[in-house]
C-alpha positions as CSV (number, residue, x, y, z in Angstrom):
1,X,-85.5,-43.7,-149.9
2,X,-84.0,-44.8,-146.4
3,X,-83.2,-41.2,-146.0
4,X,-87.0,-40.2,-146.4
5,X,-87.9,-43.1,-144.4
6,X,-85.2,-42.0,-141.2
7,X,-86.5,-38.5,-141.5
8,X,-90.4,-39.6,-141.4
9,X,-89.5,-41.8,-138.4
10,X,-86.9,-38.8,-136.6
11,X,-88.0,-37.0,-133.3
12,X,-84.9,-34.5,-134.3
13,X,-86.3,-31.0,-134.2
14,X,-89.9,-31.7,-133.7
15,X,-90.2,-30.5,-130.4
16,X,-89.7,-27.2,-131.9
17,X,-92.5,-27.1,-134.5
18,X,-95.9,-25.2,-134.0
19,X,-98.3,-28.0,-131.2
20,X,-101.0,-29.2,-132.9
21,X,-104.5,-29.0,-131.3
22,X,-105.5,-31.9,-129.3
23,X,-108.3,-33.5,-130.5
24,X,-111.7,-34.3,-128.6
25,X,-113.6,-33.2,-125.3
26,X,-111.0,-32.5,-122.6
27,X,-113.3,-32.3,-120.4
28,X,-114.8,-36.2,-119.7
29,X,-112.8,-38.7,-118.0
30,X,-115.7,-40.6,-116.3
31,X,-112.8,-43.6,-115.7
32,X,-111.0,-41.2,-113.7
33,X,-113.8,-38.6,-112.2
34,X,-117.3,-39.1,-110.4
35,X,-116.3,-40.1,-106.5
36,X,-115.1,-37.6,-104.2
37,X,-114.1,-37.8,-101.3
38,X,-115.5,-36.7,-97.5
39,X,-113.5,-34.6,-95.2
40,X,-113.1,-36.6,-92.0
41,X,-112.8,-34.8,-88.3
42,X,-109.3,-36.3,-87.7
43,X,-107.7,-33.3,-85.8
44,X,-109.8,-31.9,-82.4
45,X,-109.1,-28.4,-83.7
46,X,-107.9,-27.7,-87.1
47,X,-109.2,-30.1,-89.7
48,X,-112.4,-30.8,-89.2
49,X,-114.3,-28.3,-91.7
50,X,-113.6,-25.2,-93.5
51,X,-115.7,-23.7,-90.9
52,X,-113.2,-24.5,-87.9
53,X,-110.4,-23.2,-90.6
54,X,-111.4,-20.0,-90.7
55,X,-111.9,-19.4,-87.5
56,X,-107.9,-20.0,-86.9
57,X,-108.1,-16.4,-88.3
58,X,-109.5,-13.3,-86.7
59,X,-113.0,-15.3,-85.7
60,X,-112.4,-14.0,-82.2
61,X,-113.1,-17.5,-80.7
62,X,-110.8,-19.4,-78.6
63,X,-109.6,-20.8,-81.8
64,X,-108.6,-17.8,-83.4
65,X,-104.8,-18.1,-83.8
66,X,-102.5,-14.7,-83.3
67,X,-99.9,-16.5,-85.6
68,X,-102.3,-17.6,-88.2
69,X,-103.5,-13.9,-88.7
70,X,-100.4,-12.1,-89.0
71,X,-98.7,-14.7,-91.8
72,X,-102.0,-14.7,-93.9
73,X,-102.2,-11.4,-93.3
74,X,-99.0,-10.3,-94.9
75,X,-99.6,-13.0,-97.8
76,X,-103.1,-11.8,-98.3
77,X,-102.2,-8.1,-98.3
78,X,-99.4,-8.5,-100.2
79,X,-101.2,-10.3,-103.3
80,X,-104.5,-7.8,-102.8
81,X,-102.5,-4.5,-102.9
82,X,-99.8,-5.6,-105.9
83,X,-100.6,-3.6,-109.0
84,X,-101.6,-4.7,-112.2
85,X,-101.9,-4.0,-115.8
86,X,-104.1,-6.3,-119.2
87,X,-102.0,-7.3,-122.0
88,X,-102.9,-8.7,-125.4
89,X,-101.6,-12.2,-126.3
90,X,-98.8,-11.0,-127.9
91,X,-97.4,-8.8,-125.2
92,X,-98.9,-5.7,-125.6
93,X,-100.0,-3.2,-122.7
94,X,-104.0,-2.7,-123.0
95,X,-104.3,0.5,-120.8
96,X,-107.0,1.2,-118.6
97,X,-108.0,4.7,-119.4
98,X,-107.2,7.3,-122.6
99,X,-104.8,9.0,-120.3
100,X,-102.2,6.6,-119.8
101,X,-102.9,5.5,-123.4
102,X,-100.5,6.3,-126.4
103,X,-101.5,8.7,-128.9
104,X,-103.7,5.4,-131.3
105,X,-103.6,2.8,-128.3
106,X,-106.1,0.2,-128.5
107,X,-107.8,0.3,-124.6
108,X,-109.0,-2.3,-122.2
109,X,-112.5,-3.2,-123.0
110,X,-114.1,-0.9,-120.4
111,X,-116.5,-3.7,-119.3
112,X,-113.7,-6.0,-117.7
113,X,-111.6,-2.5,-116.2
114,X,-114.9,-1.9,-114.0
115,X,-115.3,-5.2,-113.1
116,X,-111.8,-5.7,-112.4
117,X,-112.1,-2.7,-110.5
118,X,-115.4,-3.0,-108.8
119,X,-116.1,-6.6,-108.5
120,X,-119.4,-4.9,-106.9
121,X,-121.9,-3.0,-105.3
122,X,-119.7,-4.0,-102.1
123,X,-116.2,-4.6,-102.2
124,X,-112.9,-3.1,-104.0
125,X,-110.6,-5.5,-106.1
126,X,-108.2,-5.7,-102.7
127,X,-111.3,-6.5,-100.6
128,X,-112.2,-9.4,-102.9
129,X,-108.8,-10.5,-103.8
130,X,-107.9,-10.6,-100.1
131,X,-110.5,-12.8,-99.3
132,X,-110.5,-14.9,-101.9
133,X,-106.3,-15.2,-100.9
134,X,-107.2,-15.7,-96.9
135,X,-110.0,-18.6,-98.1
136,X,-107.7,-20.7,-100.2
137,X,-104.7,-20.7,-98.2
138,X,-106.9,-21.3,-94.7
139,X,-109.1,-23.8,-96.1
140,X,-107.4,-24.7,-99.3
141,X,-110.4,-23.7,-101.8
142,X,-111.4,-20.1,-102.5
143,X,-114.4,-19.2,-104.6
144,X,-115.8,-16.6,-106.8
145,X,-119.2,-16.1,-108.3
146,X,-119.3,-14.4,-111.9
147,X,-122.9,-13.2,-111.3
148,X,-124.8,-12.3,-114.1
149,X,-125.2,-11.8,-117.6
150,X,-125.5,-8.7,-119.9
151,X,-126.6,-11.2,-123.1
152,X,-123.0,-11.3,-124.6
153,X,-121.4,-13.6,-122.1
154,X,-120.0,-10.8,-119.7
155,X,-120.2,-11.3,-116.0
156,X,-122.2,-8.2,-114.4
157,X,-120.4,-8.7,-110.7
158,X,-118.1,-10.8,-109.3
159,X,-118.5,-12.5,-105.7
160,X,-117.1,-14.0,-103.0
161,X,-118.5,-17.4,-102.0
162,X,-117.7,-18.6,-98.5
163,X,-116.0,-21.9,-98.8
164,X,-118.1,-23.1,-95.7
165,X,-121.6,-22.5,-97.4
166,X,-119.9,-23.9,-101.1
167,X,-119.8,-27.6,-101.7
168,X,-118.5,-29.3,-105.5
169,X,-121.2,-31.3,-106.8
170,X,-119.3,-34.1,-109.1
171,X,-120.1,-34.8,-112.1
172,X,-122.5,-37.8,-113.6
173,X,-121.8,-38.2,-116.7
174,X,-117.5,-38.2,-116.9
175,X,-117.5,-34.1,-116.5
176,X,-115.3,-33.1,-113.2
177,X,-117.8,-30.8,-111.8
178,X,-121.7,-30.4,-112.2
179,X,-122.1,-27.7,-110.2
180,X,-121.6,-25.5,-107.6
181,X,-124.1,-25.7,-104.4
182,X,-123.9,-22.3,-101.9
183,X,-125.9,-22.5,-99.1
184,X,-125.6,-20.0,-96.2
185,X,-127.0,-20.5,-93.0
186,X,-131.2,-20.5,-92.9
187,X,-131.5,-20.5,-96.8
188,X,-132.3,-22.5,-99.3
189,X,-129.2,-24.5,-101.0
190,X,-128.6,-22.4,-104.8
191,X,-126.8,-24.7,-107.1
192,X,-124.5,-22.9,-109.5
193,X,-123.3,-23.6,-113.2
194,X,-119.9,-25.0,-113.0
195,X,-118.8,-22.0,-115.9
196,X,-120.1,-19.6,-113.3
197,X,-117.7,-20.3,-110.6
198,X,-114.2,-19.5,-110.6
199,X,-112.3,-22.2,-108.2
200,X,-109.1,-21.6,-106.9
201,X,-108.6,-25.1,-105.4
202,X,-105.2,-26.1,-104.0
203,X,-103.3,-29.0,-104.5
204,X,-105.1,-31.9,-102.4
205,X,-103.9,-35.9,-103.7
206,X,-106.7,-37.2,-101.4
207,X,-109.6,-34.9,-103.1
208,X,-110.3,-34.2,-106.7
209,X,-112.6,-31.5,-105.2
210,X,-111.7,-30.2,-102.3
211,X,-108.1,-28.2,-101.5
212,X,-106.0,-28.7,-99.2
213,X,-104.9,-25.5,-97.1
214,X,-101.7,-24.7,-95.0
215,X,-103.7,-25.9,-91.7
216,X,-105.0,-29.0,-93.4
217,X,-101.0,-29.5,-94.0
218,X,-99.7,-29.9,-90.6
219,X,-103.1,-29.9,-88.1
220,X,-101.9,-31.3,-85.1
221,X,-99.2,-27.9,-85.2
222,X,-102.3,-25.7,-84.7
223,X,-103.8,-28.0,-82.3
224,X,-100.7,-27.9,-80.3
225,X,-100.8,-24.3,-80.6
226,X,-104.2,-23.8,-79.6
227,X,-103.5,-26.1,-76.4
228,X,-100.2,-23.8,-75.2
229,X,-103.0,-21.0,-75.3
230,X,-105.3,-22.6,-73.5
231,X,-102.6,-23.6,-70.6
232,X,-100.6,-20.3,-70.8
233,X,-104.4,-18.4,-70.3
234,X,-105.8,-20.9,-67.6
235,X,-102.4,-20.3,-65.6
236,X,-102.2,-16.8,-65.5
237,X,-106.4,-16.9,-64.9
238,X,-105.5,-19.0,-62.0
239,X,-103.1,-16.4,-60.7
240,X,-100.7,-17.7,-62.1
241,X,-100.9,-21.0,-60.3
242,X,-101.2,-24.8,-61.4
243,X,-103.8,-27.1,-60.1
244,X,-103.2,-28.8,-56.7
245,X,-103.9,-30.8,-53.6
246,X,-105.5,-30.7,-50.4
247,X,-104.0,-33.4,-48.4
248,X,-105.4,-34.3,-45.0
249,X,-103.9,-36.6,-41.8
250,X,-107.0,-38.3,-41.5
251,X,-109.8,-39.8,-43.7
252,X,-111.6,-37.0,-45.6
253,X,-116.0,-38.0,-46.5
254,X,-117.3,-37.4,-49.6
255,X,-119.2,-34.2,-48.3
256,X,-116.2,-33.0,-46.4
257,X,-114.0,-33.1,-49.2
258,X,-116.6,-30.9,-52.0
259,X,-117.0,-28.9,-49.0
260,X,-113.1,-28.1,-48.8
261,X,-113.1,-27.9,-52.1
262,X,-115.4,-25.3,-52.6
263,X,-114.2,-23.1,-49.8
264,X,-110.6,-23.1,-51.2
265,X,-111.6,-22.5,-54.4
266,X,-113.8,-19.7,-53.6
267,X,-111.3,-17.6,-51.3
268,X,-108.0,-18.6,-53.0
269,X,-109.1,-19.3,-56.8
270,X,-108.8,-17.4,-60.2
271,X,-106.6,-14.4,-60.8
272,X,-108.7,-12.1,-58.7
273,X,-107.8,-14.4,-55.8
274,X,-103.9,-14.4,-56.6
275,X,-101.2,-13.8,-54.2
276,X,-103.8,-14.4,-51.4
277,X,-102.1,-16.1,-48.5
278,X,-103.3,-19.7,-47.7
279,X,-104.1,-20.4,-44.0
280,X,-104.6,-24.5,-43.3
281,X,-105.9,-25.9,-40.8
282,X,-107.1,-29.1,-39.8
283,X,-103.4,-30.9,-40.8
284,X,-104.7,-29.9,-44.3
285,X,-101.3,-29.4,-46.9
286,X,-101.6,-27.9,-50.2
287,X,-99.2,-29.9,-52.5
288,X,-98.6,-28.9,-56.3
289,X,-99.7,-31.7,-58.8
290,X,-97.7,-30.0,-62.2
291,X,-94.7,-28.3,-62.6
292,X,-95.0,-24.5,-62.8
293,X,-94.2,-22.3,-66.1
294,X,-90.5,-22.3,-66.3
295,X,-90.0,-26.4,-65.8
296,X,-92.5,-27.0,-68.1
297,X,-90.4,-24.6,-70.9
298,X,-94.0,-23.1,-71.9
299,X,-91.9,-20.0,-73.4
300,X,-89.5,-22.2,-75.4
301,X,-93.0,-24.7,-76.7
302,X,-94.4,-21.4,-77.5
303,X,-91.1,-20.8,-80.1
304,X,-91.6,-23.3,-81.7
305,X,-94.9,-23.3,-82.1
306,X,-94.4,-20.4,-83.9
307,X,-91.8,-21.2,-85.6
308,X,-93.7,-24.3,-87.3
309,X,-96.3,-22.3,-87.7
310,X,-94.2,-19.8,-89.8
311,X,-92.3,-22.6,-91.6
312,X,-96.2,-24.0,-92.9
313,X,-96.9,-20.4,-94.2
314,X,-93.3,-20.0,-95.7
315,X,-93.5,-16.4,-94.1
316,X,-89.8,-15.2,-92.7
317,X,-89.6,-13.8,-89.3
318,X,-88.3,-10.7,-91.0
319,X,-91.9,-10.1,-92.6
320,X,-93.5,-10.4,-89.0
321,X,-91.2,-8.0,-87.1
322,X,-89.5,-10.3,-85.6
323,X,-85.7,-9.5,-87.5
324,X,-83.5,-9.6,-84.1
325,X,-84.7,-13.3,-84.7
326,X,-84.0,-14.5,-87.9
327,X,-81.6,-17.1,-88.4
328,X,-78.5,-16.5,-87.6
329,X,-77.2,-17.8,-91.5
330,X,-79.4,-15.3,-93.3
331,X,-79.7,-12.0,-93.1
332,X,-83.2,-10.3,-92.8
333,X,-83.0,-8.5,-96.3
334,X,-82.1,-11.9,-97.6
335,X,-85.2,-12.9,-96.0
336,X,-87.0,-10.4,-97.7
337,X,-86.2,-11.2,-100.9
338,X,-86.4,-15.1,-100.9
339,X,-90.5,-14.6,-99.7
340,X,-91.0,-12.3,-102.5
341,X,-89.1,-14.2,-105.2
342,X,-90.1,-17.7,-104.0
343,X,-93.2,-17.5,-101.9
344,X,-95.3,-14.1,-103.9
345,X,-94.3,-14.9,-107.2
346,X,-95.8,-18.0,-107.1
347,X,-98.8,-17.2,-105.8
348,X,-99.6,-14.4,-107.9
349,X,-98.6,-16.3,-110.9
350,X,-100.8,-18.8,-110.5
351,X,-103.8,-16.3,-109.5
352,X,-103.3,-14.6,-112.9
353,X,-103.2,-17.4,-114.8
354,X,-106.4,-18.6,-113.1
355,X,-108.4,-15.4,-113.3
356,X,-106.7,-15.2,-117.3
357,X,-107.8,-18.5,-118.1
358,X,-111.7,-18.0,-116.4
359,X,-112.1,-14.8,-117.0
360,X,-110.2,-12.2,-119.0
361,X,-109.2,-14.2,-121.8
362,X,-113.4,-13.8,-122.6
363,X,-112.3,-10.2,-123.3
364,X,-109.3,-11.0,-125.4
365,X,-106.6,-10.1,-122.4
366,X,-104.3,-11.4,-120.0
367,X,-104.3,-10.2,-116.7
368,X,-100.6,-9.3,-115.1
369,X,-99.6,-8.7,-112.2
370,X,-97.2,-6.2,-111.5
371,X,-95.1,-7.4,-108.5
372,X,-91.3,-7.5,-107.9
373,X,-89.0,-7.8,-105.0
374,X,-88.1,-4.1,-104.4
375,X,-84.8,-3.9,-103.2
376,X,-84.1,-1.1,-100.4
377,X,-81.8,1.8,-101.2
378,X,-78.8,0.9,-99.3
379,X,-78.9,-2.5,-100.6
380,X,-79.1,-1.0,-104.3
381,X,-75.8,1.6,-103.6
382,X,-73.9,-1.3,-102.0
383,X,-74.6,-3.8,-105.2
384,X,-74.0,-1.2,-107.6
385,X,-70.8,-0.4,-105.9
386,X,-69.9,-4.0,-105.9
387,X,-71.0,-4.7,-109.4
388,X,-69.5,-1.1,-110.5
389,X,-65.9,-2.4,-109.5
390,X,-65.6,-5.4,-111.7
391,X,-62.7,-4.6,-114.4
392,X,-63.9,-3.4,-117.4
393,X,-67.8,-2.5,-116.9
394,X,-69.4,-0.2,-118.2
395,X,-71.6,2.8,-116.5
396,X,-74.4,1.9,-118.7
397,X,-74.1,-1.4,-117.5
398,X,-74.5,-0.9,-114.4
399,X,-77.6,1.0,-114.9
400,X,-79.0,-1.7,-116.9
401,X,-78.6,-3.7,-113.9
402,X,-81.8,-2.0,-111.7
403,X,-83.4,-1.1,-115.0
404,X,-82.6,2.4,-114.7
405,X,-83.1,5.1,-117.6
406,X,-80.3,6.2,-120.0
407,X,-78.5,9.0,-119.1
408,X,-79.8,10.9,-122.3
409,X,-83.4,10.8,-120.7
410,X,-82.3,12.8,-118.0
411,X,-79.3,15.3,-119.4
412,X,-79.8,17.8,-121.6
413,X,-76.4,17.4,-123.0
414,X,-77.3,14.2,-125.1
415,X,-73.6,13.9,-126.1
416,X,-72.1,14.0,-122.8
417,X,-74.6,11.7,-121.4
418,X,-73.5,9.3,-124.0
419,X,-69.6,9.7,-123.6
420,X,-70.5,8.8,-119.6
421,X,-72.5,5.6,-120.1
422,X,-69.4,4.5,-122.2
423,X,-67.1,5.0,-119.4
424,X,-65.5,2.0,-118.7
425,X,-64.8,1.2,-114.7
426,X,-61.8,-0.1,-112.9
427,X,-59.6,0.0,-116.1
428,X,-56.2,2.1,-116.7
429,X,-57.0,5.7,-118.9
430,X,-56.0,4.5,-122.7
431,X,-54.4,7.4,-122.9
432,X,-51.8,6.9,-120.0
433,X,-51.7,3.4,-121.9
434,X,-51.1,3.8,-124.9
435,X,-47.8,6.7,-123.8
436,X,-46.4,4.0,-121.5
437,X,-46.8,6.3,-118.6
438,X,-49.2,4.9,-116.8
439,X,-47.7,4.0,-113.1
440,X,-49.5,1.8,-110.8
441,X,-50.1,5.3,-108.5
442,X,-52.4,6.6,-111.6
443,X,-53.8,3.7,-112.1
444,X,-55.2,3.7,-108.7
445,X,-55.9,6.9,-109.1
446,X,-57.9,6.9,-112.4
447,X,-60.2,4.1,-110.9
448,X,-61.1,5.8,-108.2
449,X,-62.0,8.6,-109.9
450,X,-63.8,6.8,-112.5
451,X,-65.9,4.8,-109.8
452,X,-66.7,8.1,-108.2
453,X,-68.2,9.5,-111.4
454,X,-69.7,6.4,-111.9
455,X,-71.9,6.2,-108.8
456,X,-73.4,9.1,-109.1
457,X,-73.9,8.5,-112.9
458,X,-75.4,5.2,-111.7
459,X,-77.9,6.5,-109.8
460,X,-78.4,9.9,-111.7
């Protein structure tokens, strides 16, 4: 009996066992849910509104940021251009069309592959995806609108809702969300079903909302960047000049002085005026009140501007161009590889699981995306050279390694192509073994020969 009793009351092996559904609405928590919380104007630039985020990016104001565009842009092309493929829940490849079907294939269901596809009358997939990437990483909340419905459920387009024009309504009665409001500019406010709406909200502790975006992370970065701008642009507008004064021997009148002031400004100010040569008179002396471009380390401010800027985004220099300046301790294909394993991934992880979870699981799929850090050619020879001359591997092996074919897929001597795979690398021929007459000269030998057949069986 104590035995039965021990094993009801035993966590051993549990964890393991088939979850049990949870029970009740998971979707009330009015304890929790019901207040949100404004977004205040703490930062003179970059926090203020989703509207002043966006325009850090190509809005062609004097808050567009060059910096801000070029790391977005490389994360939002990057996630808009990846390919993709459906799969059933148990792993199975739904394909698209008949012709990259197997003979009996079940397809996609041809609704969601056009939708997918063509979100709309407007846009491709990579137009929509790439907004919807650039809005919830400026501003921290992207939307899309699954307008429509053919009677069964099915969305008939899918939209992009400007996070400026989109506001959350909370809930009343313990739901999260009531609805969605969109109002653009000079039309009347259009409240949305909260099912309608797919949110792609990022994480944001002071907001059960709202996002938080990368500028909404570190503000006063893109102030101070927006404020180098400004003073490297005024300088060279002033010909490249700071701001000064006109000292005088004697008392100067109110008059005289806006006067002087005026004059001055109008024959020796702005770049059109530069290099003009100043003639005083009067005991007048022009007298510099700031410290010109170099003291003031503008270009070495400007670095690190960027470099913050970058560190925010989690986008290497290598991505930008910019290798001759990547740190000196990693190497710029190292670079390469730790944004596409550790920064892409991610991202696109989490965008298939949210467009899986509101979207294509109402078709019976999953949505996958199909991207990968590709490693560059030279990289490949070099690791497979590496890898090839550990003691004892085995050419198909090494193929395995960079999920290469077999060697029987692209011979026609099945047999042969077989007998190579088996080769074994870096070891002594068993034949010279097992006669005693193997010498360390042949030893060498042999593994240089079998390393030379072996990269080129490697790599077919």
């Amino acid at each position: 009996m104590w035995d039965t009793v021990r094993s009801a009351l035993s966590f051993e092996g549990k964890a393991a066992e088939t979850r049990s559904v949870i029970p009740g609405s998971r979707e009330s928590a009015p304890e929790i849910y019901g207040q949100s919380n404004t977004r205040g104007a703490g930062s003179r630039f970059a926090a203020a509104s989703a509207k002043r985020q966006l325009e850090a990016y190509g809005s062609g104001t004097d808050k567009a940021m060059d910096w801000v565009a070029d790391c977005m842009g490389v994360i939002a092309e990057t996630a808009a251009h990846a390919k993709w493929h459906l799969e059933d829940y148990e792993g199975n490849t739904a394909p698209r069309t008949r012709a990259e079907a197997e003979k009996g294939a079940r397809l996609a269901d041809p609704w969601l592959v056009q939708l997918l596809e063509e979100p709309n009358g407007y846009q491709s997939w990579e137009e929509v995806i790439e907004l919807f990437v650039i809005d919830r990483f400026i501003t921290g909340d992207g939307f899309l609108y699954k307008r429509g419905d053919d009677g069964q459920g099915r969305p008939l387009q899918l939209l992009r809702l400007p996070p400026q024009h989109t506001e959350v309504i909370p809930g009343e009665h313990g739901e999260l969300v009531k609805c969605y409001e969109y109002k653009p500019p000079g039309k009347v406010a259009v409240q949305l079903p909260a099912e309608k709406v797919i949110h792609w909200k990022g994480a944001n502790p002071h907001d059960s909302y709202r996002g938080a975006g990368v500028i909404a992370m570190g503000p006063r970065v893109f102030d101070g960047e927006i404020a180098l701008s400004d003073t490297k642009a005024s300088y060279f507008e002033n010909g490249a000049r700071l701001e000064g004064v006109l000292e005088a021997e004697q008392a100067v009148s109110d008059s005289q002085a806006a006067k002087l002031r005026r004059q001055f400004a109008g024959i020796y100010g702005g770049a059109k005026q530069a290099f003009q040569v100043a003639v005083l008179g009067r005991g007048l002396q022009y007298k510099e009140i700031q410290s010109n471009a170099k003291d003031a380390e503008i270009a070495r401010l400007s670095d690190q501007s960027r470099d913050r800027i970058l560190a925010l985004f989690r986008v290497p220099k290598a991505k930008l161009g910019l290798g001759s300046e990547t740190s000196s301790t990693t190497a710029p294909g190292e670079e390469r590889r730790n944004f596409d394993n550790d920064r892409m991934r991610p991202i696109l992880d989490t965008l298939q699981t949210l467009l899986t979870r509101e979207l294509t699981s109402d078709f019976g799929l999953q949505l996958k995306i199909d991207y990968e850090y590709q490693m560059p050619i030279e990289e490949k020879f070099k690791l497979g050279g590496e890898f090839a001359a550990v003691p004892g591997v085995l050419v198909r092996e090494v193929r395995d390694q960079f999920n290469l074919p077999r060697l029987a897929t692209v011979m026609e001597d099945e047999a042969k192509a077989k007998k190579i795979e088996e080769t074994v690398l870096n070891m002594p021929d068993p034949l010279n073994a097992e006669k005693g007459g193997c010498q360390q000269v042949c030893g060498r030998w042999h593994r240089f020969h079998l390393r030379g057949r072996a990269d080129r069986a490697v790599f077919g």
